[in-house]
C-alpha positions as CSV (number, residue, x, y, z in Angstrom):
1,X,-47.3,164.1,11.7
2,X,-45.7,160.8,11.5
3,X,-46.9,158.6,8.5
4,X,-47.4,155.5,10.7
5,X,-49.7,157.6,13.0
6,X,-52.5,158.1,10.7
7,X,-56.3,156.0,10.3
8,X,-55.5,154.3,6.4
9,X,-58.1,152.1,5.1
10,X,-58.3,150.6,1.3
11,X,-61.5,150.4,-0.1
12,X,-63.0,148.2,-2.8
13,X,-66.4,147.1,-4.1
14,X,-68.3,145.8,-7.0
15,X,-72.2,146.4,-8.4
16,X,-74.1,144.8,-11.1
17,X,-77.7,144.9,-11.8
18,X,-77.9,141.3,-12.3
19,X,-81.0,139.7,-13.7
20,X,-83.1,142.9,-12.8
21,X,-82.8,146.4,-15.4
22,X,-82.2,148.7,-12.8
23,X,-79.7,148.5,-10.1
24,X,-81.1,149.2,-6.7
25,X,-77.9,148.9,-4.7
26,X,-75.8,151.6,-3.5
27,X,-72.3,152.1,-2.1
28,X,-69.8,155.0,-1.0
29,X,-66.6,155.2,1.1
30,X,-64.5,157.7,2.4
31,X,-61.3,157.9,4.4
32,X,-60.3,161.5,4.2
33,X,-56.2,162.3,4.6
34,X,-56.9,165.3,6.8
35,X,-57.9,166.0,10.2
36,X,-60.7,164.8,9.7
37,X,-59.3,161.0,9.5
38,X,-58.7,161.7,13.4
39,X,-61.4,163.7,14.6
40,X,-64.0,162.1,12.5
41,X,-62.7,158.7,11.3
42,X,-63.2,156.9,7.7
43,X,-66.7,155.8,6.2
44,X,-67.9,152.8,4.6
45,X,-71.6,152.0,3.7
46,X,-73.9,149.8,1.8
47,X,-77.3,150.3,0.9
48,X,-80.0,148.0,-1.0
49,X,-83.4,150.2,-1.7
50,X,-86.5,147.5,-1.6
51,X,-87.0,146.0,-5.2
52,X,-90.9,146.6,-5.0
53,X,-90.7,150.4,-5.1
54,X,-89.9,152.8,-8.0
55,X,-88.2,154.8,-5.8
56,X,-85.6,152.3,-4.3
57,X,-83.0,153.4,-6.2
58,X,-83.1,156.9,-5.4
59,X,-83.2,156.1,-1.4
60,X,-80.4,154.0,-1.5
61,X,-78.4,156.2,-3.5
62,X,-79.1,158.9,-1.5
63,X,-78.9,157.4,1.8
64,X,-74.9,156.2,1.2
65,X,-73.7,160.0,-0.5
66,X,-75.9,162.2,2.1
67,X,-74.8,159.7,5.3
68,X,-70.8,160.2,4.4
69,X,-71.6,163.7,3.2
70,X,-73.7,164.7,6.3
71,X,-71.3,162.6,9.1
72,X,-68.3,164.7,8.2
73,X,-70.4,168.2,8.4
74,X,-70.9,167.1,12.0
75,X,-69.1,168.8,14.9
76,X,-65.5,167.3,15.6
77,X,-66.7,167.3,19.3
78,X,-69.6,164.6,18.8
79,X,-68.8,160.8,19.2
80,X,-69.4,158.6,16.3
81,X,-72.9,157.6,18.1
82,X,-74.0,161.1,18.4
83,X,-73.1,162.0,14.8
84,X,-74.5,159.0,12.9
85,X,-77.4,159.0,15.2
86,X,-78.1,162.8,14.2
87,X,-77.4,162.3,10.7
88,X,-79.5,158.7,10.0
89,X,-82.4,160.4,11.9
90,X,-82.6,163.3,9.2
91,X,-82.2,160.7,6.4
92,X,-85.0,158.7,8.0
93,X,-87.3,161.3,8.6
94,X,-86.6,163.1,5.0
95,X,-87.3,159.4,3.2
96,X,-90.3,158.5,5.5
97,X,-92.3,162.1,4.8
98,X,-91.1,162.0,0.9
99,X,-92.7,158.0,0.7
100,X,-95.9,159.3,2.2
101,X,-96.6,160.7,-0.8
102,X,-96.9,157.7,-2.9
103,X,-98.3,154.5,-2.6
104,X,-97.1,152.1,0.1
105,X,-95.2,150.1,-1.5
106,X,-93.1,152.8,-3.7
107,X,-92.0,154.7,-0.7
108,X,-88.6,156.4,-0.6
109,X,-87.2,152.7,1.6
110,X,-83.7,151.1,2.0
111,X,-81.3,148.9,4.1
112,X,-78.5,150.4,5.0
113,X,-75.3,148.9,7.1
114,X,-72.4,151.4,7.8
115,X,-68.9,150.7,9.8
116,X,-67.1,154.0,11.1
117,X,-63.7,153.4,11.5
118,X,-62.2,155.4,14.2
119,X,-58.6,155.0,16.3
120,X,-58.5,151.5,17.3
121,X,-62.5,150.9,16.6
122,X,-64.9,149.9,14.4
123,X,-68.6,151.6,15.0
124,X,-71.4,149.6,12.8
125,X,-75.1,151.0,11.8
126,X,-76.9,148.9,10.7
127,X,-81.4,148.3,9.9
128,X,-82.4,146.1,6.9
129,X,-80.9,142.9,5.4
130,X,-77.7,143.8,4.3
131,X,-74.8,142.7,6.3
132,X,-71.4,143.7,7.8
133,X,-68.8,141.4,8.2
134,X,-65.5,141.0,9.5
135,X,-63.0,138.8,8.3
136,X,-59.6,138.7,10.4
137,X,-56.6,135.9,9.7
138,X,-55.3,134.2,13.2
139,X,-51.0,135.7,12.5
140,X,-49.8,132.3,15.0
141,X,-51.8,129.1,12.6
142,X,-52.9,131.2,9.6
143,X,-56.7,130.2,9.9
144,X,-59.6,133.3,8.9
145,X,-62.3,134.3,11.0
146,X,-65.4,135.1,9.1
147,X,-67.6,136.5,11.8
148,X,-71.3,138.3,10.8
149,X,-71.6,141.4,12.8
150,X,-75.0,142.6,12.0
151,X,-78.3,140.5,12.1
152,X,-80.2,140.6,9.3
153,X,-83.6,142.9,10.5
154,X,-86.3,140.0,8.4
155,X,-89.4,138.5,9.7
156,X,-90.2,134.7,7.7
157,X,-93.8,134.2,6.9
158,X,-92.7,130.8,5.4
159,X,-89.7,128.5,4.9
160,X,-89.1,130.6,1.7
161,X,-90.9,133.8,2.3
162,X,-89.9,136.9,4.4
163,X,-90.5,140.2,5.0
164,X,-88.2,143.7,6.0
165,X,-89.4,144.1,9.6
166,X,-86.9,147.3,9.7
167,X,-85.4,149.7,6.7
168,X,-84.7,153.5,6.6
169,X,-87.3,155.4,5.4
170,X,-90.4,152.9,7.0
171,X,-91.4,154.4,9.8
172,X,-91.1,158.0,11.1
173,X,-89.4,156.4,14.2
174,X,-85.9,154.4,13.4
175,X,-84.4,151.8,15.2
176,X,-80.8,151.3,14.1
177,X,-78.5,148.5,15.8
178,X,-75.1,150.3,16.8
179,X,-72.4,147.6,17.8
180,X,-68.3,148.4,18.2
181,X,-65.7,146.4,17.2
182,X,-62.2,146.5,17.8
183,X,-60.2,146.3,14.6
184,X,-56.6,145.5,13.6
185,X,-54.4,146.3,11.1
186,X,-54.9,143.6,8.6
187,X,-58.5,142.9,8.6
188,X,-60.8,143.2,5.9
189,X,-64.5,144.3,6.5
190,X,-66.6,143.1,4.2
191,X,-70.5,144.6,3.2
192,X,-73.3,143.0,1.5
193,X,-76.2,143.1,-0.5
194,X,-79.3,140.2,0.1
195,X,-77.9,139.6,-3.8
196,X,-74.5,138.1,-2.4
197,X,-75.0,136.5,1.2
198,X,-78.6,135.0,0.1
199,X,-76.9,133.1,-2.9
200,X,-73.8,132.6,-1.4
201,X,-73.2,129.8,0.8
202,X,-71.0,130.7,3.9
203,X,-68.5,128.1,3.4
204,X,-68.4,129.8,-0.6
205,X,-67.8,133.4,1.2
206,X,-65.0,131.7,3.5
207,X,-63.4,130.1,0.6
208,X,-63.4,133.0,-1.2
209,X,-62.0,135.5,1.8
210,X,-59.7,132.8,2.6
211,X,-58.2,132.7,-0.8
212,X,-57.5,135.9,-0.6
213,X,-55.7,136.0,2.4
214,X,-53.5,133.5,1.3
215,X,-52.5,135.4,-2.0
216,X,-51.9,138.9,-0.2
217,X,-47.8,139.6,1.3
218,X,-47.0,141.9,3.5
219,X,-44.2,143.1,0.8
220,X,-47.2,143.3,-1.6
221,X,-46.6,147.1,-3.0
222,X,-50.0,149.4,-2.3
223,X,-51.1,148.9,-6.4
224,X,-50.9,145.0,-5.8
225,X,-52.4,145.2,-2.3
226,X,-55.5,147.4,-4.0
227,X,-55.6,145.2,-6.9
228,X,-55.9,142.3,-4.8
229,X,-58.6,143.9,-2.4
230,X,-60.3,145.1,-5.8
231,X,-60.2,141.1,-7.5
232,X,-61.9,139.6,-4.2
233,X,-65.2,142.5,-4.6
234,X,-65.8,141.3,-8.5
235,X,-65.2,137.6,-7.4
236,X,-67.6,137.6,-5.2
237,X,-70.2,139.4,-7.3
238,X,-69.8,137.6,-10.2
239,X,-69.8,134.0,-8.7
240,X,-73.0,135.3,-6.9
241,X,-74.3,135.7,-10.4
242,X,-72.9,132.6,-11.5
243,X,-75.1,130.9,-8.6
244,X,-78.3,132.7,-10.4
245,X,-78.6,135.2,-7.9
246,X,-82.0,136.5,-8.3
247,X,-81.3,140.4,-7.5
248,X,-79.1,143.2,-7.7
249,X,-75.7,141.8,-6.4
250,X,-72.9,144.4,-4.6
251,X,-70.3,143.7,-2.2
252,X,-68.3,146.6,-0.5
253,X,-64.6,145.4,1.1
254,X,-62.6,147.8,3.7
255,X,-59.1,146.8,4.5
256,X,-57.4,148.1,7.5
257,X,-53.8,149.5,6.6
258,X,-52.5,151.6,9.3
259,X,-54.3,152.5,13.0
260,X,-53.1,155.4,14.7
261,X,-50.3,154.6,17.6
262,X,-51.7,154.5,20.9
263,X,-49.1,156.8,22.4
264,X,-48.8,159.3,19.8
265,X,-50.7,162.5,20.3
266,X,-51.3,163.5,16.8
267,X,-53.6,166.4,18.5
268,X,-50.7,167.9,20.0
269,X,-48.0,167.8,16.8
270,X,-48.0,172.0,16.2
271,X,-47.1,172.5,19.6
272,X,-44.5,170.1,20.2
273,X,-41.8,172.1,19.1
274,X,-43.0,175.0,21.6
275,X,-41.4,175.6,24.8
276,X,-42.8,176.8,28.0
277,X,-41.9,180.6,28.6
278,X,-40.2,181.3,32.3
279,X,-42.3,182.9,34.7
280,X,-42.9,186.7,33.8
281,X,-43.6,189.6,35.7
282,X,-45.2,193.4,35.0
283,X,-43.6,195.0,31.9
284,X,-42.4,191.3,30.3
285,X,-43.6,191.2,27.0
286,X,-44.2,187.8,24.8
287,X,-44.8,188.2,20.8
288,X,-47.3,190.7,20.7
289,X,-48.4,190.4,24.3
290,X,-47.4,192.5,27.3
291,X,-47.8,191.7,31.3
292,X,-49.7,194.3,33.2
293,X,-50.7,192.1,35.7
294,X,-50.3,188.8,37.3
295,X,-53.7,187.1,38.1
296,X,-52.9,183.8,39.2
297,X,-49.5,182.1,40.0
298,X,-49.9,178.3,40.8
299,X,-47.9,175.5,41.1
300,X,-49.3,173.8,37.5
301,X,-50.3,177.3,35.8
302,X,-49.7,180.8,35.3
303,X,-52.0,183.2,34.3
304,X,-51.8,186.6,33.1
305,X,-53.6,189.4,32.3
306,X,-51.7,191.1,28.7
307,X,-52.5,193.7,26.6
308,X,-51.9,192.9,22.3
309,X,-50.0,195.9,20.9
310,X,-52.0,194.9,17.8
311,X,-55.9,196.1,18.8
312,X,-54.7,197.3,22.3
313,X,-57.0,195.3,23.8
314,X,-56.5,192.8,27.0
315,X,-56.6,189.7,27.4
316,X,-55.8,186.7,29.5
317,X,-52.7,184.3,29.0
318,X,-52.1,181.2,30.6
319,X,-49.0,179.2,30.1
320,X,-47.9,176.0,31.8
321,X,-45.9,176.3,35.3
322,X,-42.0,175.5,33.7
323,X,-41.6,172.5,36.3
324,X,-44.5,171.0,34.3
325,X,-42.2,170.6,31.2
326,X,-42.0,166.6,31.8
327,X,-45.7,165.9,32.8
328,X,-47.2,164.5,29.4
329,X,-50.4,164.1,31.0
330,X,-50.7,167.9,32.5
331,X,-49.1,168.8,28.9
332,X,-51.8,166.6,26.6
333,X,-54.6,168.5,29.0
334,X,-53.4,171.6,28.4
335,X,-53.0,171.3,24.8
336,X,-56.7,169.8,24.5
337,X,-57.8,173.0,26.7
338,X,-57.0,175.5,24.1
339,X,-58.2,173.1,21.2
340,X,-61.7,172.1,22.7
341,X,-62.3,176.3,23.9
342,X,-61.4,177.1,20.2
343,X,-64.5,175.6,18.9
344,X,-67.2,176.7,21.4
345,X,-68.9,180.0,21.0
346,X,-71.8,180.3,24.1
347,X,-72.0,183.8,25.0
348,X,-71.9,182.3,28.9
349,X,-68.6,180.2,28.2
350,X,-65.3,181.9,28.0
351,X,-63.8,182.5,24.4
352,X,-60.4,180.8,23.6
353,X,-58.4,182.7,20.7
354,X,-56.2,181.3,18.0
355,X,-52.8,181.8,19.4
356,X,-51.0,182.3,15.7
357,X,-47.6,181.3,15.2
358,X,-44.7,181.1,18.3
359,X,-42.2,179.1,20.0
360,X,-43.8,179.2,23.0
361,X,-46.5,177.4,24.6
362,X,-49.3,179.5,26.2
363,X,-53.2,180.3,25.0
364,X,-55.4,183.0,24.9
365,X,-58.2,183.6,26.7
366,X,-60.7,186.4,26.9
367,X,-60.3,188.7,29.6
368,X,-63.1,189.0,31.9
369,X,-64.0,191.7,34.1
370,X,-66.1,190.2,36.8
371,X,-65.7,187.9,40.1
372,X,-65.9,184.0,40.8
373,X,-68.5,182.5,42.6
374,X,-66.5,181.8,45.0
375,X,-65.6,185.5,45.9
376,X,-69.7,186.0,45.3
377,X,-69.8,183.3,48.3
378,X,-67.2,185.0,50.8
379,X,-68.7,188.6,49.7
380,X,-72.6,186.9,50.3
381,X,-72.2,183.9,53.3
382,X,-76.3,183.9,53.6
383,X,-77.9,184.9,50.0
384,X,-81.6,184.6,49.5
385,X,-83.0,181.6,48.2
386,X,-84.3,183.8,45.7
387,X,-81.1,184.9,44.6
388,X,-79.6,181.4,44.0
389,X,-82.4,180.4,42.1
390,X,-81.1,183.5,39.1
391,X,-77.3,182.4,39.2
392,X,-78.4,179.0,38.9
393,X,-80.9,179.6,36.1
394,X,-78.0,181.8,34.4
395,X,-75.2,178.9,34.6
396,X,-77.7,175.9,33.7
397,X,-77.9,177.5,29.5
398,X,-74.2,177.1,29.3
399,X,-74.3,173.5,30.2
400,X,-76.8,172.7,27.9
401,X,-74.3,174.3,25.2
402,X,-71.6,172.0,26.3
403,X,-74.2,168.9,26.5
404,X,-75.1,169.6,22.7
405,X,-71.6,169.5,21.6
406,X,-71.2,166.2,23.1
407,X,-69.0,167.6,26.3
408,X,-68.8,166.8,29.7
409,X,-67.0,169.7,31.9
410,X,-65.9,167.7,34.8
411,X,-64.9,170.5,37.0
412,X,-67.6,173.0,37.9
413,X,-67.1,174.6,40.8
414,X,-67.7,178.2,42.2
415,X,-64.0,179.2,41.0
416,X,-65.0,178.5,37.5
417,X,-68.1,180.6,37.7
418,X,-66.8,183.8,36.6
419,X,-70.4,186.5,37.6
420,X,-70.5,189.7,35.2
421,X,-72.7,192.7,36.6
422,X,-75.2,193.2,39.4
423,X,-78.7,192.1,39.9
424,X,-81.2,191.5,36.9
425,X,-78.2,192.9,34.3
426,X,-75.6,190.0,36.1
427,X,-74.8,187.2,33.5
428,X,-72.1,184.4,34.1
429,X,-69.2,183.1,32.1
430,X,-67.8,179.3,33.0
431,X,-63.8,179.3,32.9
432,X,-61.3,176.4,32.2
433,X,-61.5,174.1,29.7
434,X,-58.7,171.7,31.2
435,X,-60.5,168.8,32.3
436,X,-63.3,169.0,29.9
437,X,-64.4,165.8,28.3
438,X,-65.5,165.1,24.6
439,X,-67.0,162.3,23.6
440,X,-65.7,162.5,20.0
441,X,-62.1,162.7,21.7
442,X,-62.7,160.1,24.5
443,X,-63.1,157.3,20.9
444,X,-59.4,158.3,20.2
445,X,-58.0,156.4,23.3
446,X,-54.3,157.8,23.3
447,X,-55.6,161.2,23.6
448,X,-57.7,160.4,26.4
449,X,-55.4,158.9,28.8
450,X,-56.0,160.3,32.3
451,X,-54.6,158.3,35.5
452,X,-56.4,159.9,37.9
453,X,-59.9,161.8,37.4
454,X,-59.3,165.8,36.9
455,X,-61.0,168.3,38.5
456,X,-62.2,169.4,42.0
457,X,-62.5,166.4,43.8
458,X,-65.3,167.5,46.3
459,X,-67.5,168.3,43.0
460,X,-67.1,164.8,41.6
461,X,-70.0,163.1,40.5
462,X,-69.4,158.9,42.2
463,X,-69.6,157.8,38.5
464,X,-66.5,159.3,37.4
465,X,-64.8,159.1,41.0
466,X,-65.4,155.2,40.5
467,X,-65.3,154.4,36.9
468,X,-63.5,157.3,35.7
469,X,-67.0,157.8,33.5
470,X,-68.6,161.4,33.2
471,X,-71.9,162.0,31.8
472,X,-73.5,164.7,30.9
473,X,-75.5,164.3,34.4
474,X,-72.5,164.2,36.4
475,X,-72.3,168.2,35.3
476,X,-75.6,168.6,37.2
477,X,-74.1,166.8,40.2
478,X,-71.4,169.5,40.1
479,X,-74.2,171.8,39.7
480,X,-76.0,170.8,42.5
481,X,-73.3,170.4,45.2
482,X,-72.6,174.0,44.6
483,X,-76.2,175.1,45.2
484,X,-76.0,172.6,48.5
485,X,-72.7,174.3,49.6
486,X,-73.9,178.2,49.0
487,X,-77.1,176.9,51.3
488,X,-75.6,175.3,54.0
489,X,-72.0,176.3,53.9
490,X,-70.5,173.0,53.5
491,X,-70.6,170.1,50.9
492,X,-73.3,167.2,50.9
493,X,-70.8,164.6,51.4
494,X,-67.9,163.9,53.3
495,X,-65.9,162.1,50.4
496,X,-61.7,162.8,51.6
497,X,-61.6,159.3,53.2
498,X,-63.0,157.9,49.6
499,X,-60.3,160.1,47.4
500,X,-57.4,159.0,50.1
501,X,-58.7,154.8,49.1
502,X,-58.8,156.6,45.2
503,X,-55.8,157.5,45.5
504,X,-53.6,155.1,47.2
505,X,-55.8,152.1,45.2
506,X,-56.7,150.6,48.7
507,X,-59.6,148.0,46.9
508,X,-62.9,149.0,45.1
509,X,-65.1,152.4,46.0
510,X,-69.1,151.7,46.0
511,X,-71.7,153.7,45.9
512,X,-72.7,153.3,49.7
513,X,-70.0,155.0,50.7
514,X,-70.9,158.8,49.6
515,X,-73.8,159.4,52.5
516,X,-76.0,162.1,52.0
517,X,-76.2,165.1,54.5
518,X,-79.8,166.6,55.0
519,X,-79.7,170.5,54.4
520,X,-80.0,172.2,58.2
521,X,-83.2,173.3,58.7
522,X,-82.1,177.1,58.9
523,X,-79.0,178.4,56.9
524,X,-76.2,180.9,58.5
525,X,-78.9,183.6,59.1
526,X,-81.8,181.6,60.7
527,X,-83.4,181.7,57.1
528,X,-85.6,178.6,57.0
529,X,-85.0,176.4,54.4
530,X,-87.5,174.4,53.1
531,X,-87.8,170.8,53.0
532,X,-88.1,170.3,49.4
533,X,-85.7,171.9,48.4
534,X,-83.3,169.2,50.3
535,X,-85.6,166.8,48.3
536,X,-84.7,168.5,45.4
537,X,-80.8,168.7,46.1
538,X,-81.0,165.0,47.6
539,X,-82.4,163.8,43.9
540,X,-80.2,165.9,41.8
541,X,-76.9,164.6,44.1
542,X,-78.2,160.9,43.9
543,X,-74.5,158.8,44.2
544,X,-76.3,156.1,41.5
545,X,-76.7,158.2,38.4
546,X,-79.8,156.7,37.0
547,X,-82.1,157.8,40.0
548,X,-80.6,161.9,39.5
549,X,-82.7,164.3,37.3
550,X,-82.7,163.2,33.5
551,X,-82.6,167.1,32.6
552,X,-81.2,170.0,34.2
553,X,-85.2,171.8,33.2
554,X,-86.0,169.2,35.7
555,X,-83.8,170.5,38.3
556,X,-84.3,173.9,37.8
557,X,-88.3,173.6,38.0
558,X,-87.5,172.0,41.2
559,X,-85.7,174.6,42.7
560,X,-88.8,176.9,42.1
561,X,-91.6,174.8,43.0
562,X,-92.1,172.0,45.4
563,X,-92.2,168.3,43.7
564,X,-94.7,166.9,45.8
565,X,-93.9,163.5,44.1
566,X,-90.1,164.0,45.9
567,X,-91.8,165.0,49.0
568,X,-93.7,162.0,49.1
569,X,-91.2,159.8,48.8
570,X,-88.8,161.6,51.4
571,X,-91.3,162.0,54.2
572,X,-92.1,158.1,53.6
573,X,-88.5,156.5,53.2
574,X,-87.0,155.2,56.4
575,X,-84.4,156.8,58.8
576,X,-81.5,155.4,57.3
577,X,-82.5,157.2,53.7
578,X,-83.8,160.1,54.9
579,X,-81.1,160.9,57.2
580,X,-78.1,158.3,56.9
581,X,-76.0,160.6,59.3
582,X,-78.8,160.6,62.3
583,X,-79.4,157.1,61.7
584,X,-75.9,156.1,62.2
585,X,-75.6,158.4,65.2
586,X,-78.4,157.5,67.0
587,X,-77.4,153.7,66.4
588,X,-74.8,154.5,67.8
589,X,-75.9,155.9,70.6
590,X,-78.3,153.1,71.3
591,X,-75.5,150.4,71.2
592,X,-73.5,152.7,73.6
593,X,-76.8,152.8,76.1
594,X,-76.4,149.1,75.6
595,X,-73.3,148.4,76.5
596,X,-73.4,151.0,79.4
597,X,-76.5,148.4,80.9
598,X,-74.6,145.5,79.9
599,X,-71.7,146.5,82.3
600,X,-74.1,147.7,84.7
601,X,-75.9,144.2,85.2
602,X,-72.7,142.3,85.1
603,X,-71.4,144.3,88.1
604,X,-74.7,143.3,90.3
């Protein structure tokens, strides 16, 4: 990995009891020289436990140690929200049901303000009165920016008098303000106790920050540059004490040295030295692997079906097509594939093997003996309704596997429904990894760089068509379209005229333009199908992603029981909702009677 690839940040801070005997502030910061500094990102955090309570100190401490502690135990797949959301819920609940135990006011209760640096961004936490700041010199005219980034969570009961109106550890519900921040290389962040910014003035804290910015070079070696960074945290502490600060004074300083390059792919460094094998047949044999059969030979991928001469057992390999050897895109997706299947372990989702050392590039799949969904749909053109409902119920648990780890799969569809058995004993395995989403990866912008969405275009959910945005609900789209297409033999919408305007960038796409299809009223064996069920499929294939189902439960209870609320609704909306391909038919039809009398008149 290249040196000027990596997250760096410098930390320095500075604590002192002051005038009180025990020092109720608390700080910590990490920025780990491992994968983790990608993946994960470095920690800084403040914490300031409520001077009433006996017990302050001991929340603040812990809140700072178990936050960085508890964020990096988190899975690489989560986001910074997801994790620090997860982890600052715990704390909160842990110091809430511990305080209960004492008197109100010595409950287990802190501030706390965190900033997660990660790629290119800075994510902030923060409840209480402690602040964030960032401080950031102008490179043309040399001035500083000293901009607060949190607001201070205080109700005043006087002109001198206020109160904490949030902490952690208050309430057994927490509300915590997130905010993100771009950052550059350069900037200082600065955190503080009430101790500094209450008896500081702001022009004192820009004199200060600007001083400092004026005595640190570029050609400053790192021991100077720390030193520096390490001088401004006690300066402002002790002239914080100097102005008779009347409480524990700490000040925690992050300085931004190095962001990772944009167009580097530090994901991808082990396997840039691999090259793509040539297309093999029967009998070839790679490392340990041997071809006994080819299973699919496309014009981006090959995939094989091997047997290791280590445990005899088979497997699947897939390896890039060789004409693909220039497509950095197809490459970086390919690479994620195998690193993303790597970590997930559903039963109902295909395993992805270490590959182990080799100077080619390919993965390692399990080998599964089964068929797709979509065979299941040539084999079965008019299953029961009954029937449906099981595979569905059997695909919706892994999906709520890959919503846990903070993943988006972005191209379901009945070829990468792989169904295992027969009847009650059939189970289902979801295949290909390649245009999965991660939120924890989507924060590291030059490993998320996609010019066109991936996946099977007439599965799309309209939110990532438009925006290039998939949620965890656009999955359920996905999910739904295929239920709509195994019913009625075709897809809801008709969307090839939207992807052609995608494609060729022929001005915006809106929502209005994907028009709902009403289910027939019979499928392809004169097999009624009932009416809410459409009302079902019409809500969980909503083109506006905040009127589908908030849960696939949701959707599957639908599928099973009539939502009379749905029905309702339907059997009151007008034409045009109900049925937007009648309406515009019979509109039609009306203006052609129209014209038809027009001419008819004029010729009298």
């Amino acid at each position: 990995m290249q040196s000027d690839s990596i997250l760096k940040i410098n930390f320095a801070g500075c604590s002192e009891a002051g005038v009180k005997e025990q020092n109720q502030d608390a700080f910590a910061a990490r920025c780990p020289t491992d994968s983790s500094a990608l993946y994960k990102g470095a920690v800084a955090c403040i914490a300031d436990g409520v001077s009433c309570s006996e017990n302050s100190q001991q929340a603040s401490q812990m809140s700072v140690t178990h936050f960085i502690e508890d964020y990096y135990s988190t899975s690489d797949l989560w986001g910074v929200k997801q994790s620090s959301a997860k982890v600052l819920a715990a704390l909160n609940s842990w110091l809430h049901h511990h305080g209960q135990h004492y008197a109100r006011h010595n409950g287990f209760v802190t501030t706390f303000s965190s900033i997660v640096f990660k790629s290119n961004s800075a994510h902030i936490f923060h409840v209480g009165d402690s602040r964030v700041y960032l401080c950031r010199q102008n490179p043309v005219d040399k001035s500083i920016l000293v901009m607060q980034v949190s607001k201070d969570h205080q109700q005043y009961t006087g002109a001198d008098q206020s109160y904490l109106s949030r902490a952690l550890g208050m309430d057994s519900r927490l509300d915590v303000d997130y905010y993100q921040e771009d950052t550059q290389v350069g900037d200082v962040w600065l955190l503080t106790t009430d101790g500094v910014h209450d008896t500081l003035s702001e022009q004192q804290i820009e004199e200060l920050i600007s001083s400092y910015f004026a005595d640190a070079h570029e050609n400053d070696s790192e021991e100077d540059s720390n030193q520096k960074l390490s001088n401004l945290a006690d300066t402002l502490v002790q002239t914080s004490l100097e102005n008779n600060s009347p409480d524990n004074t700490s000040c925690l300083l992050a300085r931004v040295e190095q962001l990772p390059e944009k167009n580097l792919e530090e994901v991808q460094a082990a396997q840039e030295a691999q090259v793509i094998p040539p297309v093999m047949s029967i009998g070839n044999k790679i490392d340990q692997f041997e071809v006994v059969d080819v299973l699919y030979a496309g014009i981006r991928s090959y995939v094989y079906k091997v047997k290791s001469n280590e445990d005899q057992q088979y497997y699947c390999l897939k390896t890039p097509a060789p004409n693909q050897s220039s497509d950095e895109e197809f490459l970086q997706a390919f690479t994620r594939e195998q690193w993303l299947g790597s970590r997930i372990d559903h039963p109902n989702i295909m395993k992805v093997y270490h590959q182990g050392p080799s100077q080619f590039l390919y993965h390692i799949y399990e080998f599964i003996e089964g068929m797709s969904l979509r065979q299941w749909m040539y084999d079965n053109p008019a299953p029961d309704l009954n029937t449906i409902r099981k595979i569905i119920s059997k695909i919706i648990p892994p999906l709520r596997a890959f919503q846990r780890m903070g993943m988006v799969h972005r191209d379901l569809k009945p070829e990468n429904i792989m169904l295992i058995g027969k009847g009650d004993e059939m189970t289902v395995k979801i295949i290909d990894f390649g245009s999965v989403q991660v939120q924890g990866l989507k924060e590291i912008t030059h490993l998320d760089n996609e010019t066109m969405p991936q996946g099977a275009v007439d599965y799309m959910a309209p939110e990532y068509v438009i925006n290039d945005r998939a949620e965890p609900m656009s999955d359920l789209y996905s999910l739904a379209a295929i239920v709509y297409e195994i019913l009625a033999g075709k897809l809801p919408y008709e969307t090839d005229a939207i992807f052609r305007q995608k494609q060729q960038g022929q001005g915006d796409l809106y929502l209005s333009q994907w028009r709902y299809q009403s289910l027939p009223k019979k499928d392809s064996s004169g097999n009624a199908i009932p009416s809410w069920i459409d009302a079902t499929l019409r809500k969980a294939l909503e083109p506006d992603i905040n009127k589908r189902y908030e849960a696939l439960s949701e959707f599957e209870t639908d599928l099973y029981q009539p939502n009379t609320e749905l029905l309702d609704k339907l059997e009151k909306a007008p034409l045009l909702e109900r049925n937007p391909l009648l309406f515009w038919k019979s509109l039609s039809l009306v203006l052609f009677l129209l014209v038809l009398l027009q001419g008819y008149f004029l010729s009298l």
